[in-house]
C-alpha positions, 0 to 999 in steps of 0.5 A: 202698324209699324212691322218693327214695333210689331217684333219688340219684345220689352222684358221685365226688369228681371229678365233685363238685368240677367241680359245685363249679367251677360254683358257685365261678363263678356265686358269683363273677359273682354277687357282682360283679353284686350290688355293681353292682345296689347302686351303680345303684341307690344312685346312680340313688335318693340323686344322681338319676343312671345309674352303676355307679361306687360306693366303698363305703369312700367317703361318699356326696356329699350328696343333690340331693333334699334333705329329700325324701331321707328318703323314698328309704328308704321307696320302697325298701320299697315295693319290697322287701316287694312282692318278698319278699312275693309271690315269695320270703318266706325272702328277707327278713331276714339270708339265713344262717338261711335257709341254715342251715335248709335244710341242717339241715332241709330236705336241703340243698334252697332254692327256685332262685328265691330267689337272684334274689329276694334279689339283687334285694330286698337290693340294692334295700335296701341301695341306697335306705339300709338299713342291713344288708350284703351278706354274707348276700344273697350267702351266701343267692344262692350257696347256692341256686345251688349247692342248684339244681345239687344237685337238678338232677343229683338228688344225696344230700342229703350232696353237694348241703349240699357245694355249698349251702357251695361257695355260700356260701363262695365269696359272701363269698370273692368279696364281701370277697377273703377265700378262706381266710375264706370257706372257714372261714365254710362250715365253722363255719356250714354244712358238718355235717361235715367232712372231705375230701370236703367240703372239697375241693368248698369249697376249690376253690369258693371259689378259683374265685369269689376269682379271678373277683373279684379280675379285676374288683374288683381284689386289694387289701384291704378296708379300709387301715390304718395300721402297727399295733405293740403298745406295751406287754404291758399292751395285752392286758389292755385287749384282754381289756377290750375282749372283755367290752365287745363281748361284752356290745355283741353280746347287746344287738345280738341280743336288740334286733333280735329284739325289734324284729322281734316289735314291728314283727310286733305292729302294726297294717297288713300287711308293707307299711306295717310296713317303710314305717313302720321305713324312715321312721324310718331315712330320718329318722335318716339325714337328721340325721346328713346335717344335723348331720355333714355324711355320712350315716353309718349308711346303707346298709353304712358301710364309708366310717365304718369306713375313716374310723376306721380311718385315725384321722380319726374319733376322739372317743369321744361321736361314736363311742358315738353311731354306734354306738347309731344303728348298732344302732338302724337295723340292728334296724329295717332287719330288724325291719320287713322289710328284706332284707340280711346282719348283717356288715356292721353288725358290722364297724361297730358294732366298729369303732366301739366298739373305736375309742370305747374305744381312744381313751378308753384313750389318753385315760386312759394316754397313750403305753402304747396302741395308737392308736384303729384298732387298737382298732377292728381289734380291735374289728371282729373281736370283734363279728363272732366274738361275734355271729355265733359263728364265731369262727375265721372273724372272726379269719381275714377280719378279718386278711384284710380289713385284711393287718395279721399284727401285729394278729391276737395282740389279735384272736384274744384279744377275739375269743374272750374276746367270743364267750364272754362273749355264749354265757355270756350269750345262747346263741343267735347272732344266726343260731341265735337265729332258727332256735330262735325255729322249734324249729329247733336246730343243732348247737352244736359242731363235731366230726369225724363220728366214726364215720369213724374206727371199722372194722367190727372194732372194733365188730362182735358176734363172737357168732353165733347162726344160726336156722333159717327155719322156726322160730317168732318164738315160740321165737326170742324164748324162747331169745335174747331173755335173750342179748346178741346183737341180730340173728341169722343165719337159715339153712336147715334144715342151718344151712350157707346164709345166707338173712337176718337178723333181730332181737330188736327187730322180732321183739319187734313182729310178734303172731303169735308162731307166724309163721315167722322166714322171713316176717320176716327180712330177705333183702336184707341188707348184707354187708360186710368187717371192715376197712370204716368203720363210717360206709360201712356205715351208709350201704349200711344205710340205703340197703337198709333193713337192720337191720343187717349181716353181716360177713365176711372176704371180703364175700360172705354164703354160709354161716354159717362165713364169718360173722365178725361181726355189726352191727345198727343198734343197735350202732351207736348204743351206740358212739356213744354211747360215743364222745361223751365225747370230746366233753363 
């Protein structure tokens, strides 16, 4: 037997949600720590000063060094590449594929040194200007943390992926006082299956990360915004209006920062002069929007141009075209070139600005039958979100959250949807998935039930038995069953009373020396099991023994053959399965 499986410990669902409680708390204290790195950082580089007050939603005084400023975002590059490079490599980039990856590829398993080295690169990153957010840095520290927790206590790949979601959830949770969002956040992206035992563990992560943020950052929400109230039916026809743009808005978003990422991959020099290179011209940019607007804008994660939009004090139309376009500009570069931080934030700015420019045209063209621009931007926040991402159901819940406003979450729920499917219809991949597949590297483009739990062993089980002696030959194993239906069989002693194994058509089929006795083949440790049990729990006690399958009883115990019920090889299971998958298509 695998020395691996041997060492996995699987611990009951008390024991987990306690491992959960862990997570929930360092999630937490992570994401207050992380948001203070970013403001020691933001200050000490942009107005030459030791302070861990920072209002995001707040813009940035201007800076003491001037013109000089433009190089604040190539320092930090410096810094970024020379951390990533020589530490942790799967810190750079937006952190949720990473995580993705490791669930579905890699048992759950992420270096414990990367959550320093994210914490560290992203807040240097977004620190000094770039213009990324923070969701991914600490959905990717969360998750090493609760992936460390998992391999520390040896736990089944099945329990330590609960955990790596545990982190995850309770970093956005924590980061943006959205539990219910963060816990659908872990559900949509990272949980590969869901039931209780999955859910359970999340919950109470994220519960525990919420209310440690809430302590120290207070509970109010993300962003104010003004009364929202619809004016007409009408609306929701500019609402499905709105979902092709931001659908559309979210492929060029994708395909853009791919396509910059390859560029940048393309030139001359190593990491280090190719991210100096993509900060300089943001450090450019950013200094123009300073000279010309008086703000700098499109650094760093724009929360204070959301908020100003929101609170309609940001309302023509060309401005907000204009931001957006330079948003997504800086954003690719940012990550194209090397830079470490999360695509969430960018997305709530580039909806906030698109919805906002195409509600005020709205208004613009039917006066007094629109809502005003903010809730367009709202809207807007939620769609970009839903159809970049693909985690439609979250954008729709952490928007609500974020801004309290229950009136507005009808439009959101229809541009949400309708812009997720404009961009799947167009681009499949989302900007999460789009990196993964760049690798091969697939995952699972629907969520479902695991819906093997839902089946009993009587209901899928073999009720023919046929019982071979251990001394008979491969040879007339295979002449007289292998015209049968029946898959495995019950090998006896000579008085075909004693169960002693169990053996199979597939691997007798395999062995060249048909003369061999079935007793050299059959398998002597073998799972027993009752009828009632789940299909799912038998499958597990399997593989687990290398069983090619499983005997059923009434009782649980093997000892003679008229206790034998039922039969149910391996591959029984996969045609039930299979069967079973049209619920799904």
């Amino acid at each position: 037997m695998d020395s691996r499986i041997q060492k996995e410990i699987r611990l009951n669902q008390t024991y987990l949600s306690l491992l959960a409680v862990l997570v929930g708390v360092v999630a937490g204290f992570g994401a207050i720590v992380f948001r203070y790195m970013i403001a020691v950082i933001h200050n000490i580089t942009f107005l030459g000063k030791f302070s861990f007050l920072y209002d995001a939603n707040v813009h940035t005084p201007l800076s003491p060094w001037g013109a000089y400023m433009i190089f604040i975002p190539v320092i930090g590059a410096v810094v970024v590449a020379f951390i990533v490079k020589n530490f942790a490599p799967e810190a750079k980039g937006h952190g949720v594929p990473e995580v993705m990856d490791a669930i579905y590829y890699n048992d759950g398993k992420i270096r414990p040194i990367v959550s320093i080295v994210k914490s560290i690169a992203s807040s240097v990153s977004i620190g000094t200007g770039g213009a990324v957010g923070r969701e991914g840095p600490i959905v990717q520290i969360g998750s090493s943390f609760g992936s460390t927790v998992g391999q520390l206590f040896h736990l089944a790949p099945q329990q330590t992926i609960t955990l790596v979601a545990c982190g995850a959830a309770g970093g956005i949770s924590a980061t943006f006082n959205t539990p219910l969002g963060g816990i659908l956040f872990a559900i949509e992206l990272m949980l590969p299956e869901f039931s209780a035992r999955t859910f359970i563990p999340v919950a109470i992560s994220t519960a525990v990360a919420t209310f440690i943020s809430t302590i120290f950052l207070g509970s109010s929400p993300a962003f104010i915004v003004p009364p929202y109230t619809l004016k007409s039916p009408v609306e929701f026809v500019f609402y499905a209006g709105l979902g092709v743009f931001i659908g559309v808005s979210a492929v060029i978003f994708i395909e853009l920062l791919y396509k910059l990422e390859d560029l940048f991959e393309s030139l001359k020099g190593n990491y280090y002069t190719r991210h100096m290179l993509g900060m300089l011209f943001v450090g450019v940019l950013g200094y123009l929007f300073m000279r010309r607007f008086h703000h700098y804008y499109i650094l760093g994660v724009g929360y204070s141009t959301v908020s100003d939009i929101l609170l309609n004090t940001l309302m023509n139309p060309a401005f907000l075209l204009t931001l957006a376009l330079s948003k997504i500009l800086v954003t690719s570069i940012t990550l194209g070139s090397g830079g470490s931080g999360g695509i969430f934030s960018p997305s709530l700015f580039l909806g906030a600005t698109i919805g906002g420019m195409y509600g005020a045209l709205i208004n613009h063209m039917i006066p007094n039958l629109a809502a005003s621009p903010a809730a367009y931007a709202i809207v807007g926040m939620a769609g970009m979100v839903a159809s970049g991402t693909g985690a439609t159901v979250t954008a729709v819940v952490m928007i609500f959250e974020m801004t309290r406003d229950y009136h507005v979450i009808l439009p959101i729920i229809i541009t949400a949807a309708i812009a997720d499917g404009i961009r799947r219809g167009i681009c499949p991949d989302s900007i999460y998935t789009r990196k993964l597949a760049r690798r091969s590297h697939f995952i699972p483009d629907v969520f479902q039930m695991n819906i093997l739990m839902i089946k009993r062993i009587k209901e899928v089980m073999n009720t023919k038995i046929i019982a071979v002696t251990e001394s008979e030959s491969v040879a007339n194993l295979i002449t007289d069953y292998a015209q049968t239906d029946v898959m495995s069989f019950v090998v006896t002693d000579r008085y075909k009373d004693k169960v002693k194994g169990i053996v199979t058509i597939k691997y007798a089929l395999g062995i060249k020396d048909k003369n061999t006795p079935v007793s050299n083949i059959m398998k002597r440790d073998f799972v027993c099991t009752k009828e009632d049990e789940m299909v799912f729990t038998v499958l597990t006690k399997m593989t687990l023994k290398n069983s090619p399958g499983a005997v059923v009883t009434k009782t649980g115990k093997c000892e003679h053959v008229s206790d034998i019920v039922g039969m149910l090889p391996k591959e029984r299971i996969v045609t039930v399965l299979a069967e079973r998958l049209k619920l799904f298509y």
